[in-house]
N, C-alpha and C positions, 0 to 999 in steps of 0.2 A: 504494500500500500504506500502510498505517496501522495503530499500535500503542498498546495504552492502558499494556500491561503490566498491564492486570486482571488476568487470567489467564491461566496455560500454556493451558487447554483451554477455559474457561468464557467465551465469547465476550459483547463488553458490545454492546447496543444499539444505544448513543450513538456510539459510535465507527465501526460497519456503518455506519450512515444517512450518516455525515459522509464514509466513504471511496468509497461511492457516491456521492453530490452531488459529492465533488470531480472522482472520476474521470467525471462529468458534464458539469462545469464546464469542465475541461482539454480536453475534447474538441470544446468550443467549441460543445457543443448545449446543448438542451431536457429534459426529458423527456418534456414528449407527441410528439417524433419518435421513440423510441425502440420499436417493432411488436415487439421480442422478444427475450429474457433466456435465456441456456444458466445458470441459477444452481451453482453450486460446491459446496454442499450437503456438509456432511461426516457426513451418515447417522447420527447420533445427534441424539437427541430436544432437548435444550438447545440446538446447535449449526444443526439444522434449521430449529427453532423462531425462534432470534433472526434468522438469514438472512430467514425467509420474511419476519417483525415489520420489517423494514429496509427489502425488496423492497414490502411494501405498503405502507409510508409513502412510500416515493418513485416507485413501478410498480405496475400489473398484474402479475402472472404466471399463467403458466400449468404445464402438464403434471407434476402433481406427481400423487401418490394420495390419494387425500381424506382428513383426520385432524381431526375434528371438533373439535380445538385451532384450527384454522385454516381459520380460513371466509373463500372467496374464490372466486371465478369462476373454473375452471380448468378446461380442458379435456387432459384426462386418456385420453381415449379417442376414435379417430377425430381427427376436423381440420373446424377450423372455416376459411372463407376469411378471408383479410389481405391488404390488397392493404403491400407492403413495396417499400422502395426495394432494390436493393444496394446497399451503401455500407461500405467498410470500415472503420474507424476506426484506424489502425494507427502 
């Protein structure tokens, strides 16, 4: 977890990308091992937005519903194959 104290609600950037890399780093991978993301998403348009701007600078994602703010490869409907390890991280 990580805090800029930017703001109560108004989520910064800079701070998403750095608490992902780290919680990346700590888990002693990569990110091209990483097949797939359940993102956190707090349903508002600002909060959305900066999550997703975070998720593409350090991942792909997918299954969100398309919002022309945010163009990205995402499979939203149906299933595309992956081949995926299990692997917990825990």
């Amino acid at each position: 977890m990580t805090s800029d104290a930017h703001h109560f609600v108004a989520p910064n950037l800079d701070t998403i990308e750095v608490c992902i890399l780290k919680a990346i780093q700590e888990a002693g991978i990569t990110p091209d091992i990483i097949d797939s993301v359940n993102a956190h998403a707090t349903s508002t348009r600002s909060g959305d937005k900066v999550e997703f701007d975070a998720l593409k600078t350090v991942l792909p994602t997918i299954n969100y519903c398309h919002d022309p703010s945010m163009d990205l490869d995402c499979v939203s409907e149906g299933a595309r194959p992956l081949a995926q390890e299990d692997v917990c991280l825990l």
